[in-house]
N, C-alpha and C positions, 0 to 999 in steps of 0.2 A: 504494500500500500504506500509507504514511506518514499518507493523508488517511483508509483507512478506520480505521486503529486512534484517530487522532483523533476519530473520526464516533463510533465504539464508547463511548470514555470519556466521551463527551460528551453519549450517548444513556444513559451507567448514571448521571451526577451527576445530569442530570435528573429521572431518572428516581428515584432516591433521596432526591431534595429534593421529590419531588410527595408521595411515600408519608408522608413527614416531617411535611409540613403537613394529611394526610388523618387526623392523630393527634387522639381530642378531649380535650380539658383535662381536668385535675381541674374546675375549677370548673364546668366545663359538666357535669363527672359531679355532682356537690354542687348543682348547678342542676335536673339530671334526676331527683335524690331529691325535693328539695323540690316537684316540679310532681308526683310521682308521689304525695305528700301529700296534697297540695291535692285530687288527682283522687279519690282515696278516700274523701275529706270530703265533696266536692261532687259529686253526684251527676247525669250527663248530661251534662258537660260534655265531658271528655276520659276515652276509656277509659285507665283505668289498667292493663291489659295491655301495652297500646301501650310504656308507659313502662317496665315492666316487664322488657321482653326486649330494650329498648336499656339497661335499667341492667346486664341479667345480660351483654348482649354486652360490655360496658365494665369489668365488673367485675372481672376476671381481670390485666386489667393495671395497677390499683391497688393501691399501697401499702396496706398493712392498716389505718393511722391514718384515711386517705383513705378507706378503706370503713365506717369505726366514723363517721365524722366523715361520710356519705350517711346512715346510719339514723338518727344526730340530728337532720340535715336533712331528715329524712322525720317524722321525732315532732314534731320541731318546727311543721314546716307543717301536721299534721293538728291538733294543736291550736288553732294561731290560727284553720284554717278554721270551729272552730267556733264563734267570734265570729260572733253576727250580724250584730256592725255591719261589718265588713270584707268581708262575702260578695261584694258589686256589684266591690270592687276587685278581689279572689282569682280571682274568676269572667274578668274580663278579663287578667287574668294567664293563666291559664289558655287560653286562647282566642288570644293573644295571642306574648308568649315563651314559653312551655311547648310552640307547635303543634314547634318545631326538635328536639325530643328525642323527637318521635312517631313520626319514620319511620326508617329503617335508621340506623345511628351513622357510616356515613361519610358521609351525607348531611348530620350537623351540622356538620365541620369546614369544609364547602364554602360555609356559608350566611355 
């Protein structure tokens, strides 16, 4: 009896400590504005849907500074993408870090 309530608590810390680290950051949210920028700008590269409804799935559990502070990192990247001289590196960004925020959001805390 003794070893299964031990097995029990031992199977909820686990289990508690895996849910914990399947959380994704701010800065990964603040990283998934600015690729959803970029995507808008630059056309064919990445659908910006994609990033879209991993920003809206993430968005709900951010602090409201943390979501004012994603729409500047989203104005912000669609601006520089219009630089022409920067496009070759934006585009490999894109392609590149930006692919971790295109599929489901508890997919990025695993990567």
């Amino acid at each position: 009896m003794k070893f299964a309530v031990i097995a029990l608590v031992a199977a909820t810390f686990a289990a508690g400590a895996a849910s914990a680290s399947d959380k994704v950051s701010d800065v990964d949210y603040l990283k998934a504005n600015r690729c959803k920028g970029l995507a808008t700008s630059i056309d064919g590269v990445v659908d910006p849907a994609a990033l879209t409804s991993f920003i809206k799935a993430e968005r709900g559990a951010r602090a409201s500074y943390i979501v004012v502070r994603g729409d500047e990192e989203f104005q912000r990247a669609r601006k520089e993408a219009r630089s022409a001289d920067r496009k070759e590196r934006l585009t490999t960004e894109l392609t590149t870090a930006c692919q971790a925020y295109v599929g489901p959001a508890t997919d990025v805390a695993k990567q």
